[in-house]
C-alpha positions in Angstrom: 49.2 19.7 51.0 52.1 17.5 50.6 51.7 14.4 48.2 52.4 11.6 50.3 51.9 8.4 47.9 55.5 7.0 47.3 57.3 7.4 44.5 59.1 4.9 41.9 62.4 5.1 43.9 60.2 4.1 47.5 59.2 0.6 45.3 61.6 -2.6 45.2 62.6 -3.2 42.0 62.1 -6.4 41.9 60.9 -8.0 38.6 58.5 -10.7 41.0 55.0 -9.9 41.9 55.2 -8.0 45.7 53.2 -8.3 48.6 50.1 -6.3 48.3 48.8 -7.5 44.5 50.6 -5.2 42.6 51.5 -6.4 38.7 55.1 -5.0 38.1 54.1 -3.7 34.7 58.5 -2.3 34.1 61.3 -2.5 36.5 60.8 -0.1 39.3 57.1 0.7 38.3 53.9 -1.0 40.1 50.5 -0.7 38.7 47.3 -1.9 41.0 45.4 -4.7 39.8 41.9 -2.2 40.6 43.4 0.1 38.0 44.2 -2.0 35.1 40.9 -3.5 35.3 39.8 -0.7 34.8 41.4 0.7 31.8 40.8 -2.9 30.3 37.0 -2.0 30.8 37.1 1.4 29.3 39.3 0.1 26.5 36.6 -2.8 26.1 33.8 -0.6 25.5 35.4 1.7 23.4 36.4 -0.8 21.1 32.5 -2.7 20.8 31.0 1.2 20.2 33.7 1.5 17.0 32.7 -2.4 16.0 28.8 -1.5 16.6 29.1 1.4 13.8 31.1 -0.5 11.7 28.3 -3.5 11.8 25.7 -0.6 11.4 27.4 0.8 8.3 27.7 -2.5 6.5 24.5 -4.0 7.2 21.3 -2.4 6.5 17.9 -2.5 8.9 15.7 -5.5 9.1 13.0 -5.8 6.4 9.4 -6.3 8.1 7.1 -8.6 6.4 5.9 -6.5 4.3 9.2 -5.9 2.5 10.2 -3.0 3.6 13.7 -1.8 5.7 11.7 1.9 8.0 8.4 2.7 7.9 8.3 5.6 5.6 9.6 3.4 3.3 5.7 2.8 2.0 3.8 4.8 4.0 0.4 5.3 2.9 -2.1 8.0 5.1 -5.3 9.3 3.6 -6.7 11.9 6.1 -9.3 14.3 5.8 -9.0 16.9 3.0 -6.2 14.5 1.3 -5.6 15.6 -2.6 -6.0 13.8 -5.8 -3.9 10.6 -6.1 -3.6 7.1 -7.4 -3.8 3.3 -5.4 -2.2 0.8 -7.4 0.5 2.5 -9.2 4.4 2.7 -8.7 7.7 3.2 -10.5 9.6 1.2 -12.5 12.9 0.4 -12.9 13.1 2.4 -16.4 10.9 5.3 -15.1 7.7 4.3 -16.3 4.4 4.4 -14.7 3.1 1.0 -13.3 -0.1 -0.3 -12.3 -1.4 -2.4 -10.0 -3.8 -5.4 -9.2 -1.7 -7.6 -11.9 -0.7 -10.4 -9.4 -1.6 -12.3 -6.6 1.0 -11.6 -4.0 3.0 -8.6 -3.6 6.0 -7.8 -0.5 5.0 -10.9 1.2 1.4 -10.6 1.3 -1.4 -13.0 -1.0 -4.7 -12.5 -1.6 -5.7 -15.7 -0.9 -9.6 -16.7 -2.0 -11.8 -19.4 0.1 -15.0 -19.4 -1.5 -15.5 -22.4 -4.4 -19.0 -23.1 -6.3 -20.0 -19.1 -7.7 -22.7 -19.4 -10.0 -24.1 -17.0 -12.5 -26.8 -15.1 -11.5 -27.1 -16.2 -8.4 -26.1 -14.9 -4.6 -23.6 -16.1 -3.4 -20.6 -15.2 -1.0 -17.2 -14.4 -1.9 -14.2 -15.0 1.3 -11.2 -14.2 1.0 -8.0 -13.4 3.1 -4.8 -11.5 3.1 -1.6 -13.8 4.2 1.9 -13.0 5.0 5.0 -15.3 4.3 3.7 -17.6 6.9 0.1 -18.2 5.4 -0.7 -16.1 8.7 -3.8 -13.8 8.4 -3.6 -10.2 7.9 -5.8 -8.5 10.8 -4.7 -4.9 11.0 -6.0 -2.8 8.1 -6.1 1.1 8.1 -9.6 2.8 7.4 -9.0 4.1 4.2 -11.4 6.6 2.5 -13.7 5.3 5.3 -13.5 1.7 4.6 -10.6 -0.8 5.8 -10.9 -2.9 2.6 -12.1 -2.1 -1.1 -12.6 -4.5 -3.8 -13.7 -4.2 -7.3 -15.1 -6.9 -9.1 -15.2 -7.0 -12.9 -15.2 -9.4 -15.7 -12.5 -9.8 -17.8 -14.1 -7.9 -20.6 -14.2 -4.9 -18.3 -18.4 -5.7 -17.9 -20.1 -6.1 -15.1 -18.2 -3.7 -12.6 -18.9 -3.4 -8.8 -17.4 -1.4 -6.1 -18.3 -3.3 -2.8 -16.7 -3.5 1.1 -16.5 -6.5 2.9 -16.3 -6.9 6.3 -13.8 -9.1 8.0 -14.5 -11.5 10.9 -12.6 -13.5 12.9 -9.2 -14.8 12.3 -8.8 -12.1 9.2 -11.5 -13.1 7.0 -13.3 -11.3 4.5 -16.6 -11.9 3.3 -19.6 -9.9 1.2 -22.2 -11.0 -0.5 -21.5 -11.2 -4.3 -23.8 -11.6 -7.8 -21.8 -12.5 -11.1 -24.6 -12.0 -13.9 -22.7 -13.9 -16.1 -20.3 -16.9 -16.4 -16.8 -16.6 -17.6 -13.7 -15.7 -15.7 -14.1 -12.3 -13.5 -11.3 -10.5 -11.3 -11.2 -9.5 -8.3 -9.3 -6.8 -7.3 -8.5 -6.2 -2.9 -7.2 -2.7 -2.7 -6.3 -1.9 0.9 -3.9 -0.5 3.8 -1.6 -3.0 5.9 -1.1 -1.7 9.7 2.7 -2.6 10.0 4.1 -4.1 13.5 6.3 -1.1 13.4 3.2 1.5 13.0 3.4 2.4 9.6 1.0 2.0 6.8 1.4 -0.3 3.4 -0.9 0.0 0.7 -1.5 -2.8 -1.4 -3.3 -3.9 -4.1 -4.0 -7.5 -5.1 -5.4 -9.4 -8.2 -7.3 -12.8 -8.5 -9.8 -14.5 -11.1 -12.7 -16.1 -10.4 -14.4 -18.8 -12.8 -18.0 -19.0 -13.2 -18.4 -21.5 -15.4 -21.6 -21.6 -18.5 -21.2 -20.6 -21.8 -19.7 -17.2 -21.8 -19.7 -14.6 -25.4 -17.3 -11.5 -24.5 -18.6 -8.1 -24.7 -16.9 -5.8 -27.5 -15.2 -2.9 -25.5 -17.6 0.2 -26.3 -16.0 3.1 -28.3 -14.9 6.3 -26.6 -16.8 8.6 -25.3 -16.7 11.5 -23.5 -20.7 10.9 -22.4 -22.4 8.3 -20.7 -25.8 8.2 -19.5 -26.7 6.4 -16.2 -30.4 6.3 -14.7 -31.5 9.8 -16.0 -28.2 11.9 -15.3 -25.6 12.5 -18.3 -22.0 12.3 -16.9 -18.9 14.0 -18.9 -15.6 14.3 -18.7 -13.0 16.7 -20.0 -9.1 17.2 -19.9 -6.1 15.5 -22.2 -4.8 12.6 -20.4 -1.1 12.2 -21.1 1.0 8.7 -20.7 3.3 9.2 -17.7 2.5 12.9 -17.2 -0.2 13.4 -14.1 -2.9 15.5 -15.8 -6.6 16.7 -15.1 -9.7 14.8 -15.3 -12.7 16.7 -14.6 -16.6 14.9 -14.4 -19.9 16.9 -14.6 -23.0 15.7 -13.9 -26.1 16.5 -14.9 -29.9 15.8 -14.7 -32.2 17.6 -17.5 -30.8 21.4 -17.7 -29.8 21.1 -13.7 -26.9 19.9 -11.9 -27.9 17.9 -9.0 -26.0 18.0 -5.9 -23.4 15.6 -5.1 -23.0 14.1 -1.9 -19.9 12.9 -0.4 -19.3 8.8 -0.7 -16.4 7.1 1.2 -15.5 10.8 2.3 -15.3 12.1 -1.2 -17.3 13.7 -3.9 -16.7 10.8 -6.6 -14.2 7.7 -6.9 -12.7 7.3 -9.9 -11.1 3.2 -11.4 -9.2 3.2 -14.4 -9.0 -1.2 -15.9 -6.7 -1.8 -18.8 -7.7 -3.5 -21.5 -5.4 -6.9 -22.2 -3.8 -7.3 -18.7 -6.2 -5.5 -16.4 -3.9 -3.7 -14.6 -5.6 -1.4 -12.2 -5.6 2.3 -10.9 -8.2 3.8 -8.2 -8.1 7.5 -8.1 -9.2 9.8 -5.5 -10.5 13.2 -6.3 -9.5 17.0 -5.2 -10.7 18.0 -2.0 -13.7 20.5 -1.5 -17.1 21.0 -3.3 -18.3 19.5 -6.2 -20.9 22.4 -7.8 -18.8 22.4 -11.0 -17.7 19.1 -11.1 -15.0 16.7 -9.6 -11.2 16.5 -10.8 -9.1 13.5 -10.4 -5.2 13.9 -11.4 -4.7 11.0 -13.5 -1.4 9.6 -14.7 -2.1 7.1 -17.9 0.6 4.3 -17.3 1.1 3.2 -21.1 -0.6 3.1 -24.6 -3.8 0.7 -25.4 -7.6 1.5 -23.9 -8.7 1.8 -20.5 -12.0 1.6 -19.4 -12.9 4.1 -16.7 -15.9 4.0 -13.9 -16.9 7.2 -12.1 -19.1 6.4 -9.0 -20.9 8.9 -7.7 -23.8 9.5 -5.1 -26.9 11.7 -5.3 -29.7 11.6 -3.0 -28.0 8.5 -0.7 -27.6 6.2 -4.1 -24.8 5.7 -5.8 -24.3 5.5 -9.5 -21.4 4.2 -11.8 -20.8 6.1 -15.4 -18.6 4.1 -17.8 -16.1 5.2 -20.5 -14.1 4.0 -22.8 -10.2 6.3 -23.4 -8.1 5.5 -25.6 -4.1 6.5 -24.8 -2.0 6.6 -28.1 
């Protein structure tokens, strides 16, 4: 087939726009208007692609309110069968071991208290809730070890310990009934898993104090012990904890000459909280997976020198029982 568009020579070269909308773009050369729009276009988008990545390159993602910039940034998934680890420990920045439950607020979140008026010895109820930046209520938690929310209550002279599990309510807050035996000032300790708007998991742990006034004498912390003896079972522990080095820690119970059969608690054979003595600073650890006929092993990772007091709950026969030692970390 013959080309029949004209050529450069068929086109008046005149340097004034012709009939017909052409844009004389040279002398003797006519582009269409429909055509240079479109390479104007094309050229357009190209450019705001290459200005895009360089945007993308320079500034990194948006932080959530929980502080972090993607969601595996933090994430935090206990499922069934999950191994030995630690809640309430991290990094820092010289490559020691660091605990958790020291402060109040942590990435944005507080652990903010509403109950007033505790007395010793007597039942009371102890409300609390998680806030964001905005003093908004935390209301997605992840069932952790089968319960959304753990807190450990102890007084500052590591006595009196309880594991317990509120339940929240409306509007994100917390609530379970709570006995402090004695006055003086007692922590609380919130260890639990934010649901992230992106999906992801956070897990947090969070520190407060709670004053029960009276006159208060501090308990001596006990010497170690490798032994403890709790409602007719003696409880050991063996293994060589090490400061900053994840090592074994294996508990055996027994009642009289037998060993009584364990029964799983919060979807495990045993929990395991290490407390520091001075600052409190706070590590939950979760046993190996599996049966517990010779005993249950936590891999523990001592954060720093000075005594720790550790409680081993455990349940036998649907009640469960807390053994308390005292280790010492050079």
């Amino acid at each position: 087939m013959t080309d029949q568009r004209p050529g450069p020579a068929e086109v008046p070269a005149s340097p004034s726009s012709p009939p017909g909308g052409g844009v004389p773009e040279a002398a003797g050369v006519l582009v269409d208007r429909g055509t240079l729009r479109l390479a104007l276009v094309v050229g357009g988008l190209i450019l705001a692609v290459l200005l895009g990545f360089g945007l993308g390159r320079l500034n990194p993602a948006p932080a959530d309110a929980t502080g972090r910039t993607s969601a595996a940034a933090t994430d935090h998934t206990d499922a069934p069968g999950t191994g030995a680890h630690e809640h309430g420990t991290g990094t820092g920045i010289d490559g020691t071991t660091e605990v958790g439950g020291l402060a109040v607020g942590s990435g944005g979140w507080t652990l903010t208290p509403l109950s007033t008026g505790l007395a010793a010895g007597r039942l009371g109820e102890f409300r609390f809730q998680v806030r964001d930046v905005q003093g908004r209520p935390a209301t997605r938690f992840a069932v952790v070890h089968d319960k959304p929310m753990h807190l450990i209550v102890v007084r500052r002279d590591l006595s009196g310990y309880q594991h317990l599990h509120p339940t929240m309510g409306a509007g994100g807050t917390w609530s379970v009934p709570l006995t402090l035996p004695q006055a003086g000032t007692w922590r609380a300790y919130a260890d639990f898993t934010l649901v992230t708007d992106d999906g992801g998991q956070s897990a947090r742990t969070l520190g407060v104090d709670i004053a029960v006034p009276g006159d208060q004498t501090p308990r001596p912390l006990p010497e170690p012990t490798r032994t403890a003896t709790v409602d007719g079972f003696t409880v050991s522990w063996s293994g060589e904890p090490r400061i900053g080095a994840t090592q074994p820690l294996r508990f055996a119970v027994r009642a009289g000459d037998a060993t009584p059969t364990l029964e799983r608690y919060l979807g495990a054979y045993g929990h395991l909280v290490a407390l520091r003595e001075g600052d409190l600073g706070y590590l939950h650890v979760h046993p190996e997976p599996g049966p517990a006929a010779d005993g249950v092993t936590f891999q523990l990772a001592v954060p720093g020198p000075g005594r720790y007091r550790l409680y081993f709950d455990f349940q036998v026969a649907g009640e469960v029982r807390t053994a308390e030692f005292t280790l010492t970390a050079p």
